[in-house]
HTML snippet that shows the backbone in 3Dmol.js (N, CA, C, O; Angstrom):
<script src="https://3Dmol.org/build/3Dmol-min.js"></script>
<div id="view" style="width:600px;height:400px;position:relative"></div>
<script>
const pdb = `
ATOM      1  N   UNK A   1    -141.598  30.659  96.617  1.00  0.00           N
ATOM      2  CA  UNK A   1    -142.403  31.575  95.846  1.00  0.00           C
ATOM      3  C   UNK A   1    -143.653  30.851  95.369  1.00  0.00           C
ATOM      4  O   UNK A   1    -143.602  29.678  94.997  1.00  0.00           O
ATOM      5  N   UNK A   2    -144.945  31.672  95.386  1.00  0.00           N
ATOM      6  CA  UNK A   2    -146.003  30.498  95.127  1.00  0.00           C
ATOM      7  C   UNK A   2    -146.007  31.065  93.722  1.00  0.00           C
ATOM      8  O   UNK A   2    -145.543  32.105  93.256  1.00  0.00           O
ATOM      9  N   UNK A   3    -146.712  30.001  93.167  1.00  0.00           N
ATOM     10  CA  UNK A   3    -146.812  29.597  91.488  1.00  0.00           C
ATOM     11  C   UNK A   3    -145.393  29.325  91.276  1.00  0.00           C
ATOM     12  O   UNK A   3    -145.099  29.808  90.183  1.00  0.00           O
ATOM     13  N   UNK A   4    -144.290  28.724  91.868  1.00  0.00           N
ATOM     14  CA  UNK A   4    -143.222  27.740  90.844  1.00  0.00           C
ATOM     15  C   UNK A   4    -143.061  26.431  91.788  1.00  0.00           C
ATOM     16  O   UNK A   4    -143.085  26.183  92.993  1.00  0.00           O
ATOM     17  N   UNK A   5    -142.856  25.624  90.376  1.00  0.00           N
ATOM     18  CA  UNK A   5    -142.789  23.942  90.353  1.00  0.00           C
ATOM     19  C   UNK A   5    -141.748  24.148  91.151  1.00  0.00           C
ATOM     20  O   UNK A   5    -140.892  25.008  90.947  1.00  0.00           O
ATOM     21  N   UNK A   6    -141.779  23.055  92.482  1.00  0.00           N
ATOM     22  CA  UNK A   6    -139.879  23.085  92.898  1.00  0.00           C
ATOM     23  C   UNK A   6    -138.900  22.474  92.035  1.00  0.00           C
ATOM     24  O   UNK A   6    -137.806  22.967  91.760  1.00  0.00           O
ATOM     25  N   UNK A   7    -139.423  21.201  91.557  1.00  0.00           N
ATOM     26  CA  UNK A   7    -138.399  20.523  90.337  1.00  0.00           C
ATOM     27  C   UNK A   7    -138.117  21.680  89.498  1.00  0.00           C
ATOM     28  O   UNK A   7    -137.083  21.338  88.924  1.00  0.00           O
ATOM     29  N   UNK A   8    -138.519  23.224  88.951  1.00  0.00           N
ATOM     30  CA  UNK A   8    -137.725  24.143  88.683  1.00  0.00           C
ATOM     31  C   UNK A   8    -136.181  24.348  88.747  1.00  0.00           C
ATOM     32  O   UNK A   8    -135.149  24.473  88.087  1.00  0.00           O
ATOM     33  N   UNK A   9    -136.748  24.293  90.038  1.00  0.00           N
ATOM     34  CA  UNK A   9    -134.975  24.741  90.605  1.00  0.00           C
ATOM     35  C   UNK A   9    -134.024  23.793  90.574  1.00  0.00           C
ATOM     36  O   UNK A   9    -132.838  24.028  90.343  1.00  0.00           O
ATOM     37  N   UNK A  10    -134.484  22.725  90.796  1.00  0.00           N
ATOM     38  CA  UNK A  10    -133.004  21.516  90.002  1.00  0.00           C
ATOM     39  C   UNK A  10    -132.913  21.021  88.771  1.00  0.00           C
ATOM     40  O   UNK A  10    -132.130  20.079  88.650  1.00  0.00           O
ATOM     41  N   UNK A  11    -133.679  21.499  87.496  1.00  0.00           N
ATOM     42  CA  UNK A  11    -133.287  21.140  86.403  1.00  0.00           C
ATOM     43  C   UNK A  11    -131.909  21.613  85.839  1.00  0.00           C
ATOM     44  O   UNK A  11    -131.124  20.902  85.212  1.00  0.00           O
ATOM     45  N   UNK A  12    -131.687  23.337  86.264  1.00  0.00           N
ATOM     46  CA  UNK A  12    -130.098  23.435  86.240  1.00  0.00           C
ATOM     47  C   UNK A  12    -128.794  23.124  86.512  1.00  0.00           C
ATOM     48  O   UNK A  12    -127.688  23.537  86.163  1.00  0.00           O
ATOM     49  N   UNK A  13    -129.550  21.683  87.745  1.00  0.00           N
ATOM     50  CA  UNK A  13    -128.275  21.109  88.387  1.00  0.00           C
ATOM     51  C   UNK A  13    -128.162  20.147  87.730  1.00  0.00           C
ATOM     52  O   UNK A  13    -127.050  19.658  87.534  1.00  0.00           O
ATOM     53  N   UNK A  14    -129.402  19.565  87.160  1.00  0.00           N
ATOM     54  CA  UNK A  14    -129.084  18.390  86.569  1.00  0.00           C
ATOM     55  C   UNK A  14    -128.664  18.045  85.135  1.00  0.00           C
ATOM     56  O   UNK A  14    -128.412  16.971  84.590  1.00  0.00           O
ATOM     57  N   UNK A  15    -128.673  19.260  84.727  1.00  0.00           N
ATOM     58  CA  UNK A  15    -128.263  19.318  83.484  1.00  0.00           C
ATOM     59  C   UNK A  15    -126.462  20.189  83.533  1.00  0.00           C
ATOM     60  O   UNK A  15    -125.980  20.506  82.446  1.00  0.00           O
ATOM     61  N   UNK A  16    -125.896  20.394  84.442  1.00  0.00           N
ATOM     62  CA  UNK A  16    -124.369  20.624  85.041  1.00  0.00           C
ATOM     63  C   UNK A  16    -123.691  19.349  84.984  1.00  0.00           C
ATOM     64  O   UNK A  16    -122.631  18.947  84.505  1.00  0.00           O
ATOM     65  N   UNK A  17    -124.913  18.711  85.809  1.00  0.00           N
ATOM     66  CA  UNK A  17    -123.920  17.054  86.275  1.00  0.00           C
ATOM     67  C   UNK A  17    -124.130  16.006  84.778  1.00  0.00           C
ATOM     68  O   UNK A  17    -123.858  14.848  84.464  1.00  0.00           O
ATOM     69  N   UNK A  18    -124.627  16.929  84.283  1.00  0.00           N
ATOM     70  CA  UNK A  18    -124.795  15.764  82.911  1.00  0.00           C
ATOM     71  C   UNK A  18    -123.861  16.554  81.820  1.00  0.00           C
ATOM     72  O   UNK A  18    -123.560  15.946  80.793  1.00  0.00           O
ATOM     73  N   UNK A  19    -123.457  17.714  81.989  1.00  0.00           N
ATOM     74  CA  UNK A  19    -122.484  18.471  81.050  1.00  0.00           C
ATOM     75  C   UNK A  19    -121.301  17.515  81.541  1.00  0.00           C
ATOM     76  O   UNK A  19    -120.733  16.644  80.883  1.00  0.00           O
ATOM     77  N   UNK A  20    -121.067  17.915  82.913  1.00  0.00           N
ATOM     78  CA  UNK A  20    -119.548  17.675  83.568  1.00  0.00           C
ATOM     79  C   UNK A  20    -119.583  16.245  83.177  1.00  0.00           C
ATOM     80  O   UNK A  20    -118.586  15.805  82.604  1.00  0.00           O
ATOM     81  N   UNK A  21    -120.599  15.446  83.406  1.00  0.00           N
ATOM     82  CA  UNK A  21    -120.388  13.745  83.234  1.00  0.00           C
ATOM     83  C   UNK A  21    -120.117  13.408  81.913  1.00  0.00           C
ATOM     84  O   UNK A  21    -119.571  12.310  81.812  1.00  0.00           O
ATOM     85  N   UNK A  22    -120.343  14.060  80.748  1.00  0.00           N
ATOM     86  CA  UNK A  22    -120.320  14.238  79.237  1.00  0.00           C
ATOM     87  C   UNK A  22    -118.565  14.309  79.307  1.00  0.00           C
ATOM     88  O   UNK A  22    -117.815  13.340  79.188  1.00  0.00           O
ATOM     89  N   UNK A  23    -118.277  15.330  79.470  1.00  0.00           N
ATOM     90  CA  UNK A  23    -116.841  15.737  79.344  1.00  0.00           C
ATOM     91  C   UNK A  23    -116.233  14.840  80.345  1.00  0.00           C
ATOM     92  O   UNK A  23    -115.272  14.136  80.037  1.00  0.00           O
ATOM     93  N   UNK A  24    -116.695  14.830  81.414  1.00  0.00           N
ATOM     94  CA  UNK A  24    -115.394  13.834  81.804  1.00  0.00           C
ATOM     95  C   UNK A  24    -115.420  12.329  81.094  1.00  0.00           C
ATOM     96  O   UNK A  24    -114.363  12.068  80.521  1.00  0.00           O
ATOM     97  N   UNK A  25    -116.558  11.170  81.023  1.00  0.00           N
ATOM     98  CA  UNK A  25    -116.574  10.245  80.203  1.00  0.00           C
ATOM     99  C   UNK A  25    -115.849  10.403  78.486  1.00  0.00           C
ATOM    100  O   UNK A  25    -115.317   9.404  78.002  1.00  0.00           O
ATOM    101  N   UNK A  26    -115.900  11.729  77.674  1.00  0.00           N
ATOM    102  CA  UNK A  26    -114.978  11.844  76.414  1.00  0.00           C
ATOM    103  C   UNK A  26    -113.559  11.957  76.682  1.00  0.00           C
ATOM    104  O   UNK A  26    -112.831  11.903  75.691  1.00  0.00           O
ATOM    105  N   UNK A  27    -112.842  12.151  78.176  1.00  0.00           N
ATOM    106  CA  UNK A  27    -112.069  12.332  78.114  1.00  0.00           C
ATOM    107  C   UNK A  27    -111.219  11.165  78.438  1.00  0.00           C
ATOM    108  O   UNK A  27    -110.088  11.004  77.981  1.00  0.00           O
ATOM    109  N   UNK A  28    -111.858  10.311  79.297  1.00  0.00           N
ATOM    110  CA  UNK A  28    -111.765   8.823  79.951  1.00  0.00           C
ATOM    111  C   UNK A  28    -111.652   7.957  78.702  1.00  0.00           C
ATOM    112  O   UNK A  28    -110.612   7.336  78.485  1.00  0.00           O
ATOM    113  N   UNK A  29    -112.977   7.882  77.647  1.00  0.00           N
ATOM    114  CA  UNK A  29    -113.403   7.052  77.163  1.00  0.00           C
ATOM    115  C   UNK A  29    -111.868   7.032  76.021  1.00  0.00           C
ATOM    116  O   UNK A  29    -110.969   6.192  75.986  1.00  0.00           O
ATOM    117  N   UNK A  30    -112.067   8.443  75.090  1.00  0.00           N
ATOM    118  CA  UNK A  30    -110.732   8.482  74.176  1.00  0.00           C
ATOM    119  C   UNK A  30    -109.345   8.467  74.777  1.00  0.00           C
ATOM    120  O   UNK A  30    -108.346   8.064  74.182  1.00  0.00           O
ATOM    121  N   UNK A  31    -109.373   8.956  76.041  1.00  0.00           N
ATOM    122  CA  UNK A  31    -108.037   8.694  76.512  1.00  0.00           C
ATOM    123  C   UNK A  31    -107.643   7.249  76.633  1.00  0.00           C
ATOM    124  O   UNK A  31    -106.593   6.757  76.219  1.00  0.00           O
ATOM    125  N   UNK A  32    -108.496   6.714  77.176  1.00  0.00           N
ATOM    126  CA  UNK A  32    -108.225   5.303  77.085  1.00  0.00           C
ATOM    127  C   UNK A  32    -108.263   4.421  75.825  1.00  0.00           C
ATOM    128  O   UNK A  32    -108.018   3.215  75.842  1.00  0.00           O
ATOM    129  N   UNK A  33    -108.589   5.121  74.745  1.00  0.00           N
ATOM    130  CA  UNK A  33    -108.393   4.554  73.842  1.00  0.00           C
ATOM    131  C   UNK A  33    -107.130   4.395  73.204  1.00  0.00           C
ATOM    132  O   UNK A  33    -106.575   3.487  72.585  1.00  0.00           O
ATOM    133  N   UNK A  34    -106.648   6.373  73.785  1.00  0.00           N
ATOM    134  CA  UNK A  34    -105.227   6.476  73.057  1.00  0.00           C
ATOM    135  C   UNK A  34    -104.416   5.738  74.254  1.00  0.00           C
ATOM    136  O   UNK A  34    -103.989   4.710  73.728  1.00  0.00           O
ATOM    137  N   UNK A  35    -104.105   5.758  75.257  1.00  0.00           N
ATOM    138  CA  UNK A  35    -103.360   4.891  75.902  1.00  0.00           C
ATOM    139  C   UNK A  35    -103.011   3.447  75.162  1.00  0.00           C
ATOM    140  O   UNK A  35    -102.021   3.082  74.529  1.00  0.00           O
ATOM    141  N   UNK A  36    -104.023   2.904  75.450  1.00  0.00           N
ATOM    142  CA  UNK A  36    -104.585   1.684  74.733  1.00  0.00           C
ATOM    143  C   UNK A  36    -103.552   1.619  73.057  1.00  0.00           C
ATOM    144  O   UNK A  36    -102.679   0.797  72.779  1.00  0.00           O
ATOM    145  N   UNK A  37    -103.909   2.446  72.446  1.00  0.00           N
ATOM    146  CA  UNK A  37    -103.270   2.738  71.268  1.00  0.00           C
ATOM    147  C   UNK A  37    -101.451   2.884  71.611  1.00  0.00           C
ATOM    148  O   UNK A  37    -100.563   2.298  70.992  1.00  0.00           O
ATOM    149  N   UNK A  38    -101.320   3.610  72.492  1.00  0.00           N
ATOM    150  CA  UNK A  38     -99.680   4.119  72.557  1.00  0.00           C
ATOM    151  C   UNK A  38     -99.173   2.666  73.226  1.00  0.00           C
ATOM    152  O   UNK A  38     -97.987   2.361  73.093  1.00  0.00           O
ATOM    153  N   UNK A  39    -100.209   1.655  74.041  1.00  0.00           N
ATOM    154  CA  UNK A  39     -99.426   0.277  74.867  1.00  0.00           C
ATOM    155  C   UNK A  39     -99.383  -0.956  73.137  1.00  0.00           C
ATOM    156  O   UNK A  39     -98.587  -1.896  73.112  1.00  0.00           O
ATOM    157  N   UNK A  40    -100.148  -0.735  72.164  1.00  0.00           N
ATOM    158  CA  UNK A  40    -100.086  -1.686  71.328  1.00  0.00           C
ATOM    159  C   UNK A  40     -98.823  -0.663  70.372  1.00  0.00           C
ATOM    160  O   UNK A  40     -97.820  -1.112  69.818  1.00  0.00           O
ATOM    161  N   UNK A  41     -98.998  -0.104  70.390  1.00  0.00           N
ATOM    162  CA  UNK A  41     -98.001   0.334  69.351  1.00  0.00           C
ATOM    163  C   UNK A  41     -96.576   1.205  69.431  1.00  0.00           C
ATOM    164  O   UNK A  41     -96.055   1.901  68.560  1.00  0.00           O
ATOM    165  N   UNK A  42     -96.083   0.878  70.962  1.00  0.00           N
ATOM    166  CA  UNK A  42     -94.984   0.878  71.528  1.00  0.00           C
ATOM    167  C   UNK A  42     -94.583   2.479  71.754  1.00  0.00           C
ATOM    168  O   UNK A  42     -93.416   2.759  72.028  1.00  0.00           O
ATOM    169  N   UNK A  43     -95.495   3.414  71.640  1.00  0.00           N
ATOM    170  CA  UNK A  43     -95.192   4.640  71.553  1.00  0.00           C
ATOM    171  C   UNK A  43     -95.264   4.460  73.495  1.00  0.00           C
ATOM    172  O   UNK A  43     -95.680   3.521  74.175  1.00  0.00           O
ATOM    173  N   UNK A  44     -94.558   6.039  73.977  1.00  0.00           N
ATOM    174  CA  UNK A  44     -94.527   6.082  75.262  1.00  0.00           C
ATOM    175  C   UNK A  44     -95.753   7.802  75.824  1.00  0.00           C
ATOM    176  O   UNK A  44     -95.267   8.621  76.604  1.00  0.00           O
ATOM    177  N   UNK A  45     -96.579   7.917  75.506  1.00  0.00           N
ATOM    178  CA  UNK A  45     -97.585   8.873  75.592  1.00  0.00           C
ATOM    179  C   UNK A  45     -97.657   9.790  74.700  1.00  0.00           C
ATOM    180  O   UNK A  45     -97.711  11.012  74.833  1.00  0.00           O
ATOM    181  N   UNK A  46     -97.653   9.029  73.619  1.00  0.00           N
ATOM    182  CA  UNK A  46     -97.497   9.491  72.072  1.00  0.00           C
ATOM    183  C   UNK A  46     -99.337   9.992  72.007  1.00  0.00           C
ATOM    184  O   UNK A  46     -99.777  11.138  72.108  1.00  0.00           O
ATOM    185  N   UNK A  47    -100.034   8.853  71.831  1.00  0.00           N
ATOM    186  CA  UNK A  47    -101.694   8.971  71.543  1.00  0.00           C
ATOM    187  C   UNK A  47    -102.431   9.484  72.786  1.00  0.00           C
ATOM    188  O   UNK A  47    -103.487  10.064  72.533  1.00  0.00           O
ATOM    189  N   UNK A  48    -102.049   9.378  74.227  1.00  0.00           N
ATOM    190  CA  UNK A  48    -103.177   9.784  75.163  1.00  0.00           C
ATOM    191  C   UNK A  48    -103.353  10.809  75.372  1.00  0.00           C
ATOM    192  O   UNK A  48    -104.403  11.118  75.937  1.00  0.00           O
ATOM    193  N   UNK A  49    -102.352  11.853  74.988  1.00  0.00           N
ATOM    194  CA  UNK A  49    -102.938  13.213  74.936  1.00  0.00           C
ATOM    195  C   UNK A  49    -103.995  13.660  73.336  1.00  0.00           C
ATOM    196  O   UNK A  49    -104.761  14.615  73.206  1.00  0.00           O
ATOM    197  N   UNK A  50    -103.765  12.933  72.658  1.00  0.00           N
ATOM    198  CA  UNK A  50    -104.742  13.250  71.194  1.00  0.00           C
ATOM    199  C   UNK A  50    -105.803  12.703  71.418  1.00  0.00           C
ATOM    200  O   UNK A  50    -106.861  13.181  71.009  1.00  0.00           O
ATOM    201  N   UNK A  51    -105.729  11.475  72.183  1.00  0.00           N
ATOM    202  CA  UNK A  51    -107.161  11.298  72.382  1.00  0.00           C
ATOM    203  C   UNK A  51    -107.946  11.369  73.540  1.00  0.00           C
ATOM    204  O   UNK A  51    -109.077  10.899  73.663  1.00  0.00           O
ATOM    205  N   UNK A  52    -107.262  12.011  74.431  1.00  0.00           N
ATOM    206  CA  UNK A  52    -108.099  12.990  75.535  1.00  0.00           C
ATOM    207  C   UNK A  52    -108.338  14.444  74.367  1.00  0.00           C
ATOM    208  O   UNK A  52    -109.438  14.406  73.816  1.00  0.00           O
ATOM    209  N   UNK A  53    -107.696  15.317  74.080  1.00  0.00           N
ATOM    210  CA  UNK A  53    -108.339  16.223  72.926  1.00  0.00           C
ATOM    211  C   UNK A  53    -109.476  15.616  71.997  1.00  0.00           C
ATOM    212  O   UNK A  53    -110.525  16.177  71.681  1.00  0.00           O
ATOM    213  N   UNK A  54    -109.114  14.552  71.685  1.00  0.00           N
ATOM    214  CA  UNK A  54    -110.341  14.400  70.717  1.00  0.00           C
ATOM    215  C   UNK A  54    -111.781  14.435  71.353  1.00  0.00           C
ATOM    216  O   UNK A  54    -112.828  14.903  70.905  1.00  0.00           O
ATOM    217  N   UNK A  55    -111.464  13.699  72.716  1.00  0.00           N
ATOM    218  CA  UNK A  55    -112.268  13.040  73.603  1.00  0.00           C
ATOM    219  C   UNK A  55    -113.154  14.348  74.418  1.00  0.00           C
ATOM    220  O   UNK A  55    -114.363  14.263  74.633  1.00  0.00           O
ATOM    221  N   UNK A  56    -112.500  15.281  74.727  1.00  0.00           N
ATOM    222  CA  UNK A  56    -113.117  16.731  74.620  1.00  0.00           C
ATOM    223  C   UNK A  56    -113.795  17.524  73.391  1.00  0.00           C
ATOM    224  O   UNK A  56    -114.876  18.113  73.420  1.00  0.00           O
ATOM    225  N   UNK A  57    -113.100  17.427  72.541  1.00  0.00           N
ATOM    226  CA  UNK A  57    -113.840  18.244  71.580  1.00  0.00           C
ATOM    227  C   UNK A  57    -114.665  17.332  71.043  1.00  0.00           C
ATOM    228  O   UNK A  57    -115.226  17.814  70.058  1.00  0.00           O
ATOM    229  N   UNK A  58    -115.090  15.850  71.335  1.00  0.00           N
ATOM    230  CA  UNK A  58    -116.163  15.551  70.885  1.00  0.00           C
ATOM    231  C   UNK A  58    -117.274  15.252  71.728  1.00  0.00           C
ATOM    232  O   UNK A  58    -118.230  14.584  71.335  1.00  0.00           O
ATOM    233  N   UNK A  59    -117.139  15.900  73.289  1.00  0.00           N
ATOM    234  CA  UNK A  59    -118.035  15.803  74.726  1.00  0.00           C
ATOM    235  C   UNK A  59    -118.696  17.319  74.051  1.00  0.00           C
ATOM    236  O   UNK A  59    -119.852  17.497  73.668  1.00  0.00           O
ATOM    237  N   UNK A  60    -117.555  18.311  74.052  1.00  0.00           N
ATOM    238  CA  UNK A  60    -118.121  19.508  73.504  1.00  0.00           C
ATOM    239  C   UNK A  60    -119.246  19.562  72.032  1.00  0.00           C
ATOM    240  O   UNK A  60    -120.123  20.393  71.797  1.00  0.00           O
ATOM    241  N   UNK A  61    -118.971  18.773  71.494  1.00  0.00           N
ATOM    242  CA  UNK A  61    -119.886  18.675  70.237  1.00  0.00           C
ATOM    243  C   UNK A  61    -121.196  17.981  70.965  1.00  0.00           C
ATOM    244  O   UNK A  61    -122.322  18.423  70.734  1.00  0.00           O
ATOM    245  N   UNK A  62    -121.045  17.189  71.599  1.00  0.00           N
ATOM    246  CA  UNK A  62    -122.500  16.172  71.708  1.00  0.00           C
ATOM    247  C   UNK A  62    -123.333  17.267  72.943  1.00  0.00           C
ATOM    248  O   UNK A  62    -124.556  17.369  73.044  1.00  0.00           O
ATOM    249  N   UNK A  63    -122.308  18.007  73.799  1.00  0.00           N
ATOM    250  CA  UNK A  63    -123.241  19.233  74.672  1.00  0.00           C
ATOM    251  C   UNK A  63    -124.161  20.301  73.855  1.00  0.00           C
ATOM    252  O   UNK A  63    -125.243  20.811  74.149  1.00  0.00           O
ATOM    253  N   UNK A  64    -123.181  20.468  72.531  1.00  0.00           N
ATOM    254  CA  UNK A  64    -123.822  21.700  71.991  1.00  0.00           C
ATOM    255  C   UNK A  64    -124.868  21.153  71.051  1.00  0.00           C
ATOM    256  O   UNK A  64    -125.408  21.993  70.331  1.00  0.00           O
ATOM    257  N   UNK A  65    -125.182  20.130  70.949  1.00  0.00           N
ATOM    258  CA  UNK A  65    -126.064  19.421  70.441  1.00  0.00           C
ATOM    259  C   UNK A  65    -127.217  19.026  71.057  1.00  0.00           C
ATOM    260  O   UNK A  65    -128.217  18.912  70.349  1.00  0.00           O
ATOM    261  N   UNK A  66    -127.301  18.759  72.391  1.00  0.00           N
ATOM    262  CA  UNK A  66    -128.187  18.640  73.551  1.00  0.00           C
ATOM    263  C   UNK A  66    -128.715  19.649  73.933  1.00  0.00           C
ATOM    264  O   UNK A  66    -129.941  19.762  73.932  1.00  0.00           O
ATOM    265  N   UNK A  67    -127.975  20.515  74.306  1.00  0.00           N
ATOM    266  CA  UNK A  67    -128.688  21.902  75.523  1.00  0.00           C
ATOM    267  C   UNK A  67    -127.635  23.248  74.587  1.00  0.00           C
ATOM    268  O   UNK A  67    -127.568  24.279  75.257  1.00  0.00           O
ATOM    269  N   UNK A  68    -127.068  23.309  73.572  1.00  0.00           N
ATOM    270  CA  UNK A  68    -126.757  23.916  72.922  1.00  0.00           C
ATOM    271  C   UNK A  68    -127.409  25.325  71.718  1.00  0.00           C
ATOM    272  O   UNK A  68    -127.106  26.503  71.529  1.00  0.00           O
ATOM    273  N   UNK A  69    -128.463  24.318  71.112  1.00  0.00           N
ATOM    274  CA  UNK A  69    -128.784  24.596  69.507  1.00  0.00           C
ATOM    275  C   UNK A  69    -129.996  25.255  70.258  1.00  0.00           C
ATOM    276  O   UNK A  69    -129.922  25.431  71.475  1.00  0.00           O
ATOM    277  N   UNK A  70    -131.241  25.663  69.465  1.00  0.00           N
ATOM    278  CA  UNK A  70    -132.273  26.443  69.217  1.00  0.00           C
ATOM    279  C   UNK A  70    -133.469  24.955  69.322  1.00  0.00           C
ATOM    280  O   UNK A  70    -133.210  24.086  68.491  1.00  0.00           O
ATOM    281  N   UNK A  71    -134.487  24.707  70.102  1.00  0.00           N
ATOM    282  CA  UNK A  71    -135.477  24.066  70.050  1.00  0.00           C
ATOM    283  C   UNK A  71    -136.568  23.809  68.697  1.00  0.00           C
ATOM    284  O   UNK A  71    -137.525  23.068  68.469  1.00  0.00           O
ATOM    285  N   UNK A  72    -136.058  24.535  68.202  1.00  0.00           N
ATOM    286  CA  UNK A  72    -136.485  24.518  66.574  1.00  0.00           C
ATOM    287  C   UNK A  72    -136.757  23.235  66.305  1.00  0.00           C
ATOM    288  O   UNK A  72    -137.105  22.902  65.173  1.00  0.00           O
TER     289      UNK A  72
END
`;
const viewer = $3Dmol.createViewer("view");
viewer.addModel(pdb, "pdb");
viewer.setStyle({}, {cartoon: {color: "spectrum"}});
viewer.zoomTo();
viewer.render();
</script>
């Protein structure tokens, strides 16, 4: 189409692969923390599911904070 930038059309991709890379790294990063947590403190998959949850709902906070809120 004349008059649009082509970099247009992939800013939506690149901001997908940076959602999905968000959430999957919170889920890696706290999961491995709680693992980490359940191997020092003798539990048997006591913490890696709380901190894969945490690890999501805090990928979800830092998205809606990025490409979320109002440009205000």
């Amino acid at each position: 189409m004349p008059g649009r930038d082509p970099q247009d059309a992939w800013r939506g991709a690149n901001q997908a692969w940076s959602v999905i890379g968000t959430l999957l790294a919170g889920i890696v990063v706290w999961g491995g923390a709680g693992w980490l947590l359940d191997r020092w403190l003798g539990f048997d998959g006591l913490f890696l599911p709380i901190g894969m949850l945490l690890g999501v709902g805090a990928a979800i906070y830092l998205i809606y904070v990025r490409y979320g809120r109002d440009p205000d």
